[in-house]
C-alpha positions as CSV (number, residue, x, y, z in Angstrom):
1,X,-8.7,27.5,2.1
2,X,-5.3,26.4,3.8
3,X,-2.2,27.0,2.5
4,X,0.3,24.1,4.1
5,X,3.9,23.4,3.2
6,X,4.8,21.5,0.6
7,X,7.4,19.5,2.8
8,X,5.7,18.0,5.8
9,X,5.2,19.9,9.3
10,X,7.2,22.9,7.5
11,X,6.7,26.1,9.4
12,X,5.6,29.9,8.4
13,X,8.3,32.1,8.8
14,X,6.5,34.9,7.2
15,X,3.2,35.4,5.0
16,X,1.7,38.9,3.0
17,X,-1.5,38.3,4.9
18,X,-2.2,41.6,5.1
19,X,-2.2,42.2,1.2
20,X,-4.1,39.3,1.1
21,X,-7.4,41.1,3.5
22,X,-6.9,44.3,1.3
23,X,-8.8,41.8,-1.8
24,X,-12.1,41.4,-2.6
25,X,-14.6,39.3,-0.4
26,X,-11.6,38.2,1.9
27,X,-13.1,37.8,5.5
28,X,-10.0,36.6,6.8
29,X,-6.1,35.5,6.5
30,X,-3.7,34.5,9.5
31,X,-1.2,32.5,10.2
32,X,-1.8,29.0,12.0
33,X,0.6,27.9,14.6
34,X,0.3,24.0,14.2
35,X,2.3,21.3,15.9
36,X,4.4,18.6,14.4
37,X,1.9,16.1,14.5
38,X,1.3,14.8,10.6
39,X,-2.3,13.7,11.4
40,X,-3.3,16.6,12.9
41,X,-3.7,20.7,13.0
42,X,0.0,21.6,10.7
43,X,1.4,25.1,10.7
44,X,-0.2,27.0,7.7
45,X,-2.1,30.1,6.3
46,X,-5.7,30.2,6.3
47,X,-7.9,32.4,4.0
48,X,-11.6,32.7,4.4
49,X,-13.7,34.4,1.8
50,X,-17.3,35.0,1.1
51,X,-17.2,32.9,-1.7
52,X,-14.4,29.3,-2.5
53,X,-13.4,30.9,-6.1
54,X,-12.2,34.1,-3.7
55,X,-10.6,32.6,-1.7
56,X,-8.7,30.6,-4.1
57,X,-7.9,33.4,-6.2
58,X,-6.4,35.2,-3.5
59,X,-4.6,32.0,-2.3
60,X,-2.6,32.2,-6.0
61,X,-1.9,35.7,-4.5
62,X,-0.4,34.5,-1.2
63,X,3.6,34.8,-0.2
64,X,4.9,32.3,2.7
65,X,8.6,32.2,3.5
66,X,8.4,28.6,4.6
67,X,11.2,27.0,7.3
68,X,10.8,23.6,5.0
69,X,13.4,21.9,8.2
70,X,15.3,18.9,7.4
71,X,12.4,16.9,5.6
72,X,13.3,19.2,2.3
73,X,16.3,16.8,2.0
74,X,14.3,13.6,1.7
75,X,12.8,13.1,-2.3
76,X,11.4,9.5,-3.9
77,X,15.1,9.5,-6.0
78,X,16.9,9.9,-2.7
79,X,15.5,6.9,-1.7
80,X,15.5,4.5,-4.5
81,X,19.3,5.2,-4.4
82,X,19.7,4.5,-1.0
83,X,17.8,1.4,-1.0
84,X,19.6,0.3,-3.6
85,X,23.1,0.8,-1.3
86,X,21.5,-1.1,1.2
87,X,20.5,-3.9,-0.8
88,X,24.0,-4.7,-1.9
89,X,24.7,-4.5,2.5
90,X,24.5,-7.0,4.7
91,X,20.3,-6.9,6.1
92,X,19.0,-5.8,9.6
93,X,17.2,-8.5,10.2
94,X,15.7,-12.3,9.2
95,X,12.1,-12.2,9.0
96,X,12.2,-16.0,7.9
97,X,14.9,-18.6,7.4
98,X,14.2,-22.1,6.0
99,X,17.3,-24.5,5.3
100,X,19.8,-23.0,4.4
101,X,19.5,-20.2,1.3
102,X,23.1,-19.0,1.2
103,X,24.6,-22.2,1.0
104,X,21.8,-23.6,-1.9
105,X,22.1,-20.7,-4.3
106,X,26.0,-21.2,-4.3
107,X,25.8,-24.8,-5.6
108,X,22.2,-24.6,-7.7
109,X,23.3,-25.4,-11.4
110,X,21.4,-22.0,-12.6
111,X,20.7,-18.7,-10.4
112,X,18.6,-15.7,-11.3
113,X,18.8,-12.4,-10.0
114,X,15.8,-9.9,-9.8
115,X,15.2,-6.1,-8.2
116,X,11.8,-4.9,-8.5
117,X,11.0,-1.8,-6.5
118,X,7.1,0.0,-6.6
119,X,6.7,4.0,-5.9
120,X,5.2,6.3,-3.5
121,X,1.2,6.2,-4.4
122,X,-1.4,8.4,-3.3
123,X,-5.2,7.2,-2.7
124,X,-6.9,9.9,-4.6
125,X,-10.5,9.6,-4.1
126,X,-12.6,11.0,-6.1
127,X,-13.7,13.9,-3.3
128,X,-10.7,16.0,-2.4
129,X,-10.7,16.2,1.3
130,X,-13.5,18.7,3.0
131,X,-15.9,19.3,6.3
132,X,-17.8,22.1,6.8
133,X,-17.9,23.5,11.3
134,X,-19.5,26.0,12.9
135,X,-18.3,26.7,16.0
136,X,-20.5,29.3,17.9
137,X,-20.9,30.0,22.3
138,X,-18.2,27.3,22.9
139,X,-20.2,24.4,20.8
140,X,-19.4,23.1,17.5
141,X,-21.7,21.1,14.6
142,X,-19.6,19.6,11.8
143,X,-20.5,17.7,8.4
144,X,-17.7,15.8,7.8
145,X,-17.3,12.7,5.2
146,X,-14.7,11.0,8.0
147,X,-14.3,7.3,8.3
148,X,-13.2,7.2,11.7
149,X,-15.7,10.5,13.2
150,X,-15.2,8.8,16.9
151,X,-11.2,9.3,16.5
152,X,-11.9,12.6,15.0
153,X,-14.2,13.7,17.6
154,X,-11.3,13.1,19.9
155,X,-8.6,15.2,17.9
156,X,-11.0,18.2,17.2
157,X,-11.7,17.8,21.1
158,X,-8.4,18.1,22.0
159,X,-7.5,20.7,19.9
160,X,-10.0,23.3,20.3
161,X,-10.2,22.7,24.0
162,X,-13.5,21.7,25.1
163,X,-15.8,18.3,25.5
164,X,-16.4,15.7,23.1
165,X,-19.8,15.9,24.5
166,X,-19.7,19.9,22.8
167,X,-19.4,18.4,19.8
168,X,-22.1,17.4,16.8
169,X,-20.8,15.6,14.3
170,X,-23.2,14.8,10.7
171,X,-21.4,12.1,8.8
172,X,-21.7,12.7,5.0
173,X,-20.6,9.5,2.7
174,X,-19.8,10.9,-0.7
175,X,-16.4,10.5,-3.1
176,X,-15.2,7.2,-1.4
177,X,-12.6,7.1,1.5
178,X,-11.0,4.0,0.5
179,X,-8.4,5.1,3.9
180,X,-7.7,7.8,3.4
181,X,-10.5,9.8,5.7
182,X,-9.4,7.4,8.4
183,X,-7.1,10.1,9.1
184,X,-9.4,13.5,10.1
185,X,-6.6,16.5,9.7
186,X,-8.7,18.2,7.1
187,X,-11.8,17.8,10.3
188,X,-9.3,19.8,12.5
189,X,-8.3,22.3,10.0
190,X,-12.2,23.0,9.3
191,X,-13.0,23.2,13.1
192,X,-9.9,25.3,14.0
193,X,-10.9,28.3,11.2
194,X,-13.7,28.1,12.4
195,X,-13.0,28.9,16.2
196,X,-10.9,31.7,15.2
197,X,-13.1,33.0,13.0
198,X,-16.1,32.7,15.0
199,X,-18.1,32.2,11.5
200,X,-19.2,29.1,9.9
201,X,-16.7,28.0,7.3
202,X,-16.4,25.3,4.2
203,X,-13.1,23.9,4.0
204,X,-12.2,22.5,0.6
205,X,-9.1,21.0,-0.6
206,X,-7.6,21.5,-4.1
207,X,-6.8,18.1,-6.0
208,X,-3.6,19.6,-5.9
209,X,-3.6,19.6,-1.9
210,X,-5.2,16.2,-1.8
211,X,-2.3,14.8,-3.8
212,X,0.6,17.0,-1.9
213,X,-1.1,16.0,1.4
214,X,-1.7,12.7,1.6
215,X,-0.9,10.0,3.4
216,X,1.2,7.3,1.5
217,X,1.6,4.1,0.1
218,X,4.9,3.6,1.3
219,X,7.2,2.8,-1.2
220,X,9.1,-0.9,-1.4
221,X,12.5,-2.4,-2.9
222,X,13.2,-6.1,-3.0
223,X,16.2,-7.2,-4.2
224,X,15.9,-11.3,-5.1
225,X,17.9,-14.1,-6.1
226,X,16.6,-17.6,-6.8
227,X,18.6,-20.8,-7.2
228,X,17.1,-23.4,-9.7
229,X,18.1,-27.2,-10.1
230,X,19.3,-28.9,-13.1
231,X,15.3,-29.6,-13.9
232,X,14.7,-26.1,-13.4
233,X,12.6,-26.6,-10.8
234,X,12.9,-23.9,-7.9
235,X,15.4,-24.7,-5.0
236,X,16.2,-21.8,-2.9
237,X,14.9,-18.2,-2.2
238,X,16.7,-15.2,-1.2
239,X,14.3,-11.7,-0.8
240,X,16.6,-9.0,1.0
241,X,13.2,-6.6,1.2
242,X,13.8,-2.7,2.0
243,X,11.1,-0.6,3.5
244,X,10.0,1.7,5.7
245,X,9.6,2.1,9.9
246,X,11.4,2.6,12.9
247,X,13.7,0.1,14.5
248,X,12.1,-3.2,13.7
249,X,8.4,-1.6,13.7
250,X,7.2,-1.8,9.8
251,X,5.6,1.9,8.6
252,X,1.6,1.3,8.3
253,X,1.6,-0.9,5.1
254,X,5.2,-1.1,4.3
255,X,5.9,-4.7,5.9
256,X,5.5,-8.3,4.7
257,X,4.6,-11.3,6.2
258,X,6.8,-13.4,6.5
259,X,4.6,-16.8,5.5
260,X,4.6,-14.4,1.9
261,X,4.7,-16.7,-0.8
262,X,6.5,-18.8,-1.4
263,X,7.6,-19.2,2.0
264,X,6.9,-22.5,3.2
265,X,7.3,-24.0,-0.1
266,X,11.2,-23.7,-0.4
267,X,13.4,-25.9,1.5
268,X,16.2,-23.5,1.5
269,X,14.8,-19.9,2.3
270,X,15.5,-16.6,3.3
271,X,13.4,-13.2,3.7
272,X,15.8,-10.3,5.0
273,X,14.4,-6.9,5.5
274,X,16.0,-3.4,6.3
275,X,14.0,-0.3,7.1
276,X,14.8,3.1,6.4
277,X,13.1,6.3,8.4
278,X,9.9,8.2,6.7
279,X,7.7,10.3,8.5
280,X,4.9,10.0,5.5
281,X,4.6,6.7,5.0
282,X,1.2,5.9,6.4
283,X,-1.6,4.0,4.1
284,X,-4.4,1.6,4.5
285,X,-4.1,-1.8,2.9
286,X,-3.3,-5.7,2.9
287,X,0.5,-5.5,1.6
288,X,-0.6,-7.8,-0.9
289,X,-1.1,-5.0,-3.6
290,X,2.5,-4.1,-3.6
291,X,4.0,-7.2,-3.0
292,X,2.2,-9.7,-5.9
293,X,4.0,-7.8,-9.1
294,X,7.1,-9.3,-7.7
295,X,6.2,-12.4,-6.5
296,X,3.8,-14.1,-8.4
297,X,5.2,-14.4,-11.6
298,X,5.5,-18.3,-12.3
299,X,7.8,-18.0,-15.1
300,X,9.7,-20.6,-14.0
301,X,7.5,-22.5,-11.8
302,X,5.7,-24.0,-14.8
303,X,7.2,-27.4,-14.5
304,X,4.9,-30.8,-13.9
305,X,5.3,-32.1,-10.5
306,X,4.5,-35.2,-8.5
307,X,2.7,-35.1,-5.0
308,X,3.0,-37.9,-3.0
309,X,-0.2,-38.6,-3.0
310,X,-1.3,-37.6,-6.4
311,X,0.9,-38.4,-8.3
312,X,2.1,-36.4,-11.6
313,X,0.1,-32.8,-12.0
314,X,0.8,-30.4,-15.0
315,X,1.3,-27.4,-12.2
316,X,3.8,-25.0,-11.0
317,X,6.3,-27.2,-10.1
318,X,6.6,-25.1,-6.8
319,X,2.9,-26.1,-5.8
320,X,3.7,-30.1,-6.4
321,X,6.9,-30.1,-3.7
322,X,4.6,-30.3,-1.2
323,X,1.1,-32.1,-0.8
324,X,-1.2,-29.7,0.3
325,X,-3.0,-31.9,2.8
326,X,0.8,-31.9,4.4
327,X,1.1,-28.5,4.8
328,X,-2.8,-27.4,5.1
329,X,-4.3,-27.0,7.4
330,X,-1.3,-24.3,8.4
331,X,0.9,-25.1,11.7
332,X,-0.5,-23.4,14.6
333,X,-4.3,-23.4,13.5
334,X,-6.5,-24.1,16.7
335,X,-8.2,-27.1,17.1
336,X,-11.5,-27.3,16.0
337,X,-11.4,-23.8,14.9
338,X,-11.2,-22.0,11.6
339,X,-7.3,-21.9,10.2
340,X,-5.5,-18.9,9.7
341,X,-5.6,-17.1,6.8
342,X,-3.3,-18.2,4.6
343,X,-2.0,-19.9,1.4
344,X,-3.6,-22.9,0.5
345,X,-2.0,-24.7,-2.5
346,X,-4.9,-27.0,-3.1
347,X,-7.0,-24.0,-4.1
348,X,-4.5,-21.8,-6.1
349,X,-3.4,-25.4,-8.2
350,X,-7.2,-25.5,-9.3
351,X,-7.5,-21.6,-10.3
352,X,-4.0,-22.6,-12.4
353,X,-5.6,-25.6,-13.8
354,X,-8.6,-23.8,-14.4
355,X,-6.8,-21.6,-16.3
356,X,-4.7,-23.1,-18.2
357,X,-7.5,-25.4,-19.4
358,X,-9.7,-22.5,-20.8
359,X,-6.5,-20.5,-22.5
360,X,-5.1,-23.6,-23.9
361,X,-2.2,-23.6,-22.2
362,X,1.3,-25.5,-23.9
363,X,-1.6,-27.0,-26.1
364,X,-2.1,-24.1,-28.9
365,X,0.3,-22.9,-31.7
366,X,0.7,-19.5,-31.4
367,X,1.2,-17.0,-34.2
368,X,4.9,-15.4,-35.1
369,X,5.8,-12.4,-32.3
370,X,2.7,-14.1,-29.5
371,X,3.5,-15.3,-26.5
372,X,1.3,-16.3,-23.4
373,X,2.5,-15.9,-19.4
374,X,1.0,-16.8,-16.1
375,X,0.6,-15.4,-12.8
376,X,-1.3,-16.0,-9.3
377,X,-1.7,-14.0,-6.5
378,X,-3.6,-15.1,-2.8
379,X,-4.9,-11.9,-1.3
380,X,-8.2,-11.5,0.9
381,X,-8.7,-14.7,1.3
382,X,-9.1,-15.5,-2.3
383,X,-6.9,-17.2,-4.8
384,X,-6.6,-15.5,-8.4
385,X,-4.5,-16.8,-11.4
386,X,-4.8,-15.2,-14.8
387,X,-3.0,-16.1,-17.7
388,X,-2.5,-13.3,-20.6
389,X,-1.9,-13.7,-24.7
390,X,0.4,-10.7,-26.1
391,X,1.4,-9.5,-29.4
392,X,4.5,-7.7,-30.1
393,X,3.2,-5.3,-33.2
394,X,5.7,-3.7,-35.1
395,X,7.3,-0.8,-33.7
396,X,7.6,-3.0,-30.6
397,X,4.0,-1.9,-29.3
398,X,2.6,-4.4,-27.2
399,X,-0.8,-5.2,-27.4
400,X,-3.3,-7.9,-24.8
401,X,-5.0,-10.1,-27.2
402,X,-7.2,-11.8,-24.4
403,X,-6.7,-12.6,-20.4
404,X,-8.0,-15.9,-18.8
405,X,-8.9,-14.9,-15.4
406,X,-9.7,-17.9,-12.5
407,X,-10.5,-17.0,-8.9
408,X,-11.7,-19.3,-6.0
409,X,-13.4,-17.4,-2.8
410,X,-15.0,-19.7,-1.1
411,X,-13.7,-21.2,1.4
412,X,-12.9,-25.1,1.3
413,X,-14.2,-27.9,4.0
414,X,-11.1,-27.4,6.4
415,X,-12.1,-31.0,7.8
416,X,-10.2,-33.0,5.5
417,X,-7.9,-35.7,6.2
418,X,-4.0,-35.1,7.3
419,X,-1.5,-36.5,5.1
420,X,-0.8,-40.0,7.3
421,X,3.0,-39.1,6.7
């Protein structure tokens, strides 16, 4: 086992290593010297028994004096609240501007004011992290469930000091990765015991150590204002959006694109963003899981709308400002070539439609204390919208009577016909 500090890239001042060889089936207990690299080898105490459960019983055991350095000051409160200051601050930067937003939510007849934030979230796979290594006459052989064993290979290379060609790595695929073995510092611990050791070791993460140790979800504010006309139809956006990174360099996952609905779709629009510094934010994923809970509720978007072209449409109201054969395929897209990636309101109107057809949308009297919303979301290339029946109960428990889910995947003939105007 290996016994890291609970703030990152802490240091051992002092552990009672000794005590801990004096119990039974201990083989081993030292003190790692590890650098300040997050990804890999961390300072630490290591503890290698005959057996997991004794090694994890003497672990409990185990006294570290810990230099936690300045880290210890940073906390998920700390910064919420600072966030929050900054959102109420002028913003770094201007990701996008459309029009004029400022200017447009000062003389809309009606504005509405949001602040959603989402936390810190760990992947948890199923497998805490683990390898087994044996490292023996200047070779080592690992089983390793990594995602990335070529970047690892590289890493446990480097830190043992010898060849990647001295290396033999067995790949094991059990307990999901889901990104989080993309990043191989449990592979380095495991090789590095084993080194000093010179025995073959199992290294095996507590959940505990999995959860303490991960890498991140970075967490996200966005503080939002909306102007609405006298139809209530949506006229201007304002997102000041507070992350994480250095500079003007988003943390891995923490940024936003800034086509992110429902840019390009208001005339007067504005998507600010300031960062602040985190050394732990690191995660794998599309954005779109922390940015849709915010910005694809279509509370008020649910307005009929005319397109030029098709005249009236019971849709969002926000999807009928624009024809989609105007503004699809996207600017930029290469001709004859497949289009970029993004939004395509001809698809997500027909998952709304679809949806609001089966649910009965505006069309059904609901009982006393029921009530019905909408959402949509474009992620992975795929358009969702569901729409969801709710009962208040008494005691003001909420209960789902039924969701109406509609999804489109597949992708569309791209070779339609631009809108002539």
């Amino acid at each position: 086992m290996f016994e890291k500090c609970p703030v990152f890239a802490g240091r051992v001042i002092s552990a009672n290593v000794d005590e801990i060889k004096a119990m039974p089936g201990i083989r081993h207990a030292f003190v790692v010297e590890g650098g300040n690299d997050l990804t890999g080898l961390l300072c630490g105490v290591a503890i290698v028994a005959d057996s997991w459960w004794q090694a994890r019983t003497a672990r409990q055991k185990l006294q570290v004096q810990w230099d936690e350095g300045k880290t210890a000051q940073q906390s998920s409160e700390g910064f919420a609240r600072h966030a929050e200051e900054l959102s109420k601050q002028q913003p770094a930067r201007t990701l996008r501007k459309d029009g004029d937003a400022d200017a447009a939510l000062s003389n809309a007849p009606k504005v509405v004011e949001a602040y959603y934030s989402y936390p810190f979230i760990a992947h948890a796979p199923l497998e805490p992290q683990n390898c087994t290594a044996h490292y023996q006459d200047g070779k080592l052989e690992m089983w390793v469930p990594s995602q990335t064993p070529q970047r690892g290979l590289g890493q446990v290379a480097k830190t043992l000091g010898i060849t990647e060609k001295d290396i033999t790595i067995h790949l094991t695929r059990m307990g999901g990765g889901f990104g989080r073995r993309l990043t191989n510092d449990y592979m380095i611990e495991g090789a590095y015991i084993s080194k000093m050791t010179g025995a073959p070791v199992k290294l095996l993460w507590t959940r505990e150590d999995d959860m303490r140790h991960d890498f991140y979800r970075p967490a996200g504010y966005h503080s939002l204002k909306a102007g609405l006309d006298a139809s209530g139809n949506l006229v201007a956006w304002r997102n000041h959006f507070i992350s994480f990174g250095e500079g003007e360099k988003f943390a891995s996952a923490a940024g936003i694109s800034p086509d992110e609905f429902p840019g390009r779709f208001v005339p007067d629009y504005a998507l600010h963003n300031t960062l602040m510094a985190n050394r732990r934010a690191d995660w794998r994923d599309a954005r779109s899981g922390q940015q849709r809970h915010c910005l694809r509720d279509a509370i008020f978007y649910r307005r009929a709308g005319t397109c030029r072209r098709q005249g009236p449409r019971a849709i969002p109201a926000i999807l009928a400002q624009q024809c989609p054969a105007c503004i699809y395929p996207p600017e930029g897209a290469p001709a004859g070539g497949p289009p970029p990636s993004l939004f395509d309101a001809r698809r997500m109107r027909g998952v709304l439609e679809l949806v609001a057809e089966k649910s009965g949308w505006g069309s059904r009297k609901l009982p006393k204390d029921t009530a019905m919303g909408v959402a949509f979301h474009f992620s992975h290339r795929g358009h969702f919208a569901e729409v969801a029946e709710v009962h208040i109960a008494p005691g003001n428990k909420i209960r789902v009577n039924k969701v109406w889910v509609g999804r489109r995947r597949r992708q569309p003939n791209h070779q339609s016909q631009r809108c002539p105007q």
